[in-house]
N, C-alpha and C positions, 0 to 999 in steps of 0.2 A: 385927452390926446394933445391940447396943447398948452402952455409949449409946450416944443420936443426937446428932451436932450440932445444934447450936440450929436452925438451918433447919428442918430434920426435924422434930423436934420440935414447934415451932409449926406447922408444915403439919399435919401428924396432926392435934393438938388442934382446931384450925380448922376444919380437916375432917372429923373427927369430933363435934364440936358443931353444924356446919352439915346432918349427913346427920341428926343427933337433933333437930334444930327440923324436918326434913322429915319423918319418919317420923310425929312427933308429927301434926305437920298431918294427914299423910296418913292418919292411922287417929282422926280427928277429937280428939286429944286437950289440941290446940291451935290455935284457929285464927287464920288470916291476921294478924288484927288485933290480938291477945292481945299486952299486955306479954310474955310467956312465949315466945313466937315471934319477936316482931321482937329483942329482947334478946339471944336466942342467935344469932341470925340477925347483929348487929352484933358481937358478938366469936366470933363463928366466922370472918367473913370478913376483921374487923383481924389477927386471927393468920394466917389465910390471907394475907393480904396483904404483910404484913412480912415473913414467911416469903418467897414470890414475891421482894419486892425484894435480902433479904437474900442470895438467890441469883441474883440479878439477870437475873430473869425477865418481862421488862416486859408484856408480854400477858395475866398474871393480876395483877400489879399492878392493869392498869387493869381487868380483871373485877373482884376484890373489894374493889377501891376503890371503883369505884361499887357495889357490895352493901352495903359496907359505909356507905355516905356517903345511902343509901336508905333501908337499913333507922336509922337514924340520924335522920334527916328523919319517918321515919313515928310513929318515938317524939317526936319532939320536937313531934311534931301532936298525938299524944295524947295528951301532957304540956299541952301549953296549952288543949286541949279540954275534959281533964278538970279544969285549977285553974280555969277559968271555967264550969262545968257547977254 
């Protein structure tokens, strides 16, 4: 099992950072909107993603491309909210 190839590997990490922004939420310790959440939320799901293509697996491609291109979009809102707040 190990090492992993690079695939593996970033899948794991991906996934493993992504199931840690959910737990977090889910036991209130981060929420929805929180720098803290959408952050892990976008490189959990670029490693998820790359990983996906690197093994060219086009169906989670497009799932954590747009997770990833959402949670990306959410930060970048409340990046502009806040330098004009």
């Amino acid at each position: 099992m190990f090492p992993l190839p690079l695939p593996e590997l970033l899948g794991f990490v991906g996934v493993a950072i992504l199931l840690v922004a959910f737990f977090l939420n889910l036991f209130g310790w981060s929420p929805a909107g929180s720098w803290r959440y959408l952050s892990l939320n976008l490189v959990g799901a670029t490693l998820a993603c790359v990983s996906s293509y690197l093994i060219d697996f086009m169906p989670f491609v497009l799932l954590e491309g747009t997770w990833a291109l959402v949670a990306a979009c959410a930060l970048a809102r409340k990046l502009t909210h806040h330098a004009t707040a």
